[in-house]
Backbone bond lengths (Angstrom), bond angles and torsions (degrees), N, CA, C in turn:
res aa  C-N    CA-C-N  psi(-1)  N-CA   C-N-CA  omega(-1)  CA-C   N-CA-C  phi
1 X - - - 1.440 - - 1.525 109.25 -
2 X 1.212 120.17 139.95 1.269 130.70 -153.79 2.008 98.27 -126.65
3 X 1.086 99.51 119.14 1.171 121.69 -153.28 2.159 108.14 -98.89
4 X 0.823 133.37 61.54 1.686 138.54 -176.23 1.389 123.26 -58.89
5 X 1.461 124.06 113.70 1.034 121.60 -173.10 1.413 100.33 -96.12
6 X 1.574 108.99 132.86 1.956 89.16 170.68 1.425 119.19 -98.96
7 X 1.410 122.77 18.24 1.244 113.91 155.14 1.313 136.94 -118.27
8 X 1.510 94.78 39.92 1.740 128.75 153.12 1.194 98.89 -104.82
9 X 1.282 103.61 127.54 1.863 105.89 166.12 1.634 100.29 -78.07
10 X 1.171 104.69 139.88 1.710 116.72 161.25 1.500 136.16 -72.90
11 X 1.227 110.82 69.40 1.613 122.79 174.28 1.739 118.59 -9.47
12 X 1.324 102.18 -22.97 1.891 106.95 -150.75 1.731 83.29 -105.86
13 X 1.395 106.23 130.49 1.201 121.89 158.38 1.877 105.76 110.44
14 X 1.197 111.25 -168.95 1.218 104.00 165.33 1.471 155.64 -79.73
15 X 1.389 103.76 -7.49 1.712 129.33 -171.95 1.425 96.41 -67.49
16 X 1.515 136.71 -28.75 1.712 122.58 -163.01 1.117 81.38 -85.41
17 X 1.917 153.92 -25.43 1.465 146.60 -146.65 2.448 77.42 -75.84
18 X 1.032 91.59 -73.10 1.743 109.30 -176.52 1.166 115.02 -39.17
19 X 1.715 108.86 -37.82 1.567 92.04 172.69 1.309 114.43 -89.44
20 X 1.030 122.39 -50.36 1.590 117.07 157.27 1.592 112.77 -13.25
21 X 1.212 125.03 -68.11 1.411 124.49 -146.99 1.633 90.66 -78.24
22 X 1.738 108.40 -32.69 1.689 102.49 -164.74 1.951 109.36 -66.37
23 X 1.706 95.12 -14.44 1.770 99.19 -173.65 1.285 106.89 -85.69
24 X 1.577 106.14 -26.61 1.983 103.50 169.27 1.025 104.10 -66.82
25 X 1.410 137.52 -57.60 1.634 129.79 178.11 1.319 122.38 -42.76
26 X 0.960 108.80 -41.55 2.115 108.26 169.39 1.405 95.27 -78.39
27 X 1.209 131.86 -44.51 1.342 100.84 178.97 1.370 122.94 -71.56
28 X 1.425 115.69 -43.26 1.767 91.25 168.33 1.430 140.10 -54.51
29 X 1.639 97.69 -33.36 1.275 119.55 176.90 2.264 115.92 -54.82
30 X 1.359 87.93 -39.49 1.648 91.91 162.98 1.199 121.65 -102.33
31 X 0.980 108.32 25.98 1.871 123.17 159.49 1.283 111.50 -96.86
32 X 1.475 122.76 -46.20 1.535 124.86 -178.22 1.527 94.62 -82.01
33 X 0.918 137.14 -57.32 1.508 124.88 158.10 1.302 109.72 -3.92
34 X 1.501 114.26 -103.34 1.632 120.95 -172.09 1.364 107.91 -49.88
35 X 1.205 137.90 -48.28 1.662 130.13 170.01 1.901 116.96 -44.71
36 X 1.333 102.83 -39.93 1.609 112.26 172.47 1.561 96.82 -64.31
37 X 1.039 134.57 -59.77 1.496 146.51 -144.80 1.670 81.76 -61.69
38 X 1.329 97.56 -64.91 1.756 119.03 -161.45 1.554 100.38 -55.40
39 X 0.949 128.24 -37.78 1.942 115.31 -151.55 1.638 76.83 -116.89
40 X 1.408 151.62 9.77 1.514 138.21 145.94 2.085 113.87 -85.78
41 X 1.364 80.00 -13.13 2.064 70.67 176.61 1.309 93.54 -105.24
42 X 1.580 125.08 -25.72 1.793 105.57 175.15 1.347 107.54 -66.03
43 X 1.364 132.70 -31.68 1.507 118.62 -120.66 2.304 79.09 -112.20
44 X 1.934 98.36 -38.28 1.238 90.78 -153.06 1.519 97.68 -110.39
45 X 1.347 110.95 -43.17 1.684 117.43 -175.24 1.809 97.07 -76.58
46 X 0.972 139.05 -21.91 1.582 119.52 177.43 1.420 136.70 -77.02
47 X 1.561 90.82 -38.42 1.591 113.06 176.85 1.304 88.21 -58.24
48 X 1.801 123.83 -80.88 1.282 127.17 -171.37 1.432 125.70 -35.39
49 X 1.430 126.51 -24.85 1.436 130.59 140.59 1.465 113.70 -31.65
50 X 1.129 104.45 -82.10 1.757 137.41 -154.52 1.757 84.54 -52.52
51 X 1.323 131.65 -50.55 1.510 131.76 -143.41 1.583 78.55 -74.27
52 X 1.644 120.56 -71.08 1.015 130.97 -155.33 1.497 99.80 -48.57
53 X 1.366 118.92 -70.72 1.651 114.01 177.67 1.275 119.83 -22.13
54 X 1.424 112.29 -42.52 1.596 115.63 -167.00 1.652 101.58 -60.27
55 X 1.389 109.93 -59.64 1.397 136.43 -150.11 1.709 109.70 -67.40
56 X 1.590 92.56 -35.63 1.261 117.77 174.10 1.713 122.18 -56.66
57 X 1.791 110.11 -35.60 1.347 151.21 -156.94 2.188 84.57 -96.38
58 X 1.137 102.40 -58.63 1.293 116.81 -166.67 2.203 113.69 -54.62
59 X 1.503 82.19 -35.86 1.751 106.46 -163.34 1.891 82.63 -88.00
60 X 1.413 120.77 -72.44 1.565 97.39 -174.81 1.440 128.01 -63.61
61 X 1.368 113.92 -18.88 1.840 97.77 154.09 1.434 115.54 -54.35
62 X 1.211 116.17 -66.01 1.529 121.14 179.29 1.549 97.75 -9.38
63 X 2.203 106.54 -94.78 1.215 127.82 -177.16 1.747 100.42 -38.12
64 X 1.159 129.56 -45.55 1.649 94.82 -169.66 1.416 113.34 -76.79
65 X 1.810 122.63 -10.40 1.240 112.42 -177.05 1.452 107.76 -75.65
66 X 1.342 123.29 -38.32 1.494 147.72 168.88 1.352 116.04 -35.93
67 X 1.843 102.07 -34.66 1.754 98.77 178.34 1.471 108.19 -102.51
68 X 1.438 112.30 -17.70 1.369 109.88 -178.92 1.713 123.95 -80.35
69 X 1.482 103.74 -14.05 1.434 123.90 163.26 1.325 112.79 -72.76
70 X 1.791 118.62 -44.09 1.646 110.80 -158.25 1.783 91.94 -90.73
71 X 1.707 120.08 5.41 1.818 116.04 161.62 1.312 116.32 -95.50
72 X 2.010 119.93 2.68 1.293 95.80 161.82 1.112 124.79 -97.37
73 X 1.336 132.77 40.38 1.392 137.22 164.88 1.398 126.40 -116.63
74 X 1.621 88.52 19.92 1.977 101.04 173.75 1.419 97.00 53.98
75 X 1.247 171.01 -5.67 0.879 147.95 -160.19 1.067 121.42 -89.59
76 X 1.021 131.38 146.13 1.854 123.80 -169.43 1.974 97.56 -116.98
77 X 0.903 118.40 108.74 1.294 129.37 -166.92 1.627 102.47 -86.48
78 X 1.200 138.71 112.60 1.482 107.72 174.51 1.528 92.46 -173.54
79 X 1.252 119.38 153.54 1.452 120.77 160.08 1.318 124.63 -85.31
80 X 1.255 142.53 110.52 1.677 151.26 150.72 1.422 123.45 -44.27
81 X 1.298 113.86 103.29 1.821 94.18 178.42 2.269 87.14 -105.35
82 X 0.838 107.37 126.97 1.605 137.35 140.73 1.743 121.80 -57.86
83 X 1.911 98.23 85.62 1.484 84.00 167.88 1.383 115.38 -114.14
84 X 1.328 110.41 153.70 1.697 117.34 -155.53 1.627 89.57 -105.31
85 X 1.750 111.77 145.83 1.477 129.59 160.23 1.055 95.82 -53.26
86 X 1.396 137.52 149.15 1.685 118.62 99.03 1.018 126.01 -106.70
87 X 1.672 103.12 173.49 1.862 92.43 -152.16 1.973 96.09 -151.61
């Protein structure tokens, strides 16, 4: 009497040809995966870094020339509120 475990796969016959081929298919299949993933943050998410950094670099010169102009006129710009005791 011949005794079958079913959580041994059975080598004999044709089903290991299928599972075999079905574990290359997930594996290629998550290969083009991570390669898609990979060549969309080089190609699209990095540049778009790099532009923004620049622009980013570009906008706070602006603002610091903007504040260093509106301090050569000594002026101290500001509102005062005055609060009084009473007593």
């Amino acid at each position: 009497m011949r005794i079958v475990d079913a959580s041994h796969s059975n080598r004999a016959g044709i089903g290991w040809a299928w599972s075999t081929m079905l574990r290359f298919a997930v594996l290629i299949t998550a290969a083009l995966a991570l390669l898609a993933i990979t060549l969309v943050g080089l190609f699209v998410v990095l540049p778009l870094m790099i532009a923004g950094g620049i622009a980013l670099s570009f906008f706070l010169c602006r603002r610091l020339r903007q504040a260093q102009q509106r301090s050569k006129g000594s002026v101290i710009d500001a509102d005062y509120t005055v609060i009084g005791l009473r007593e």
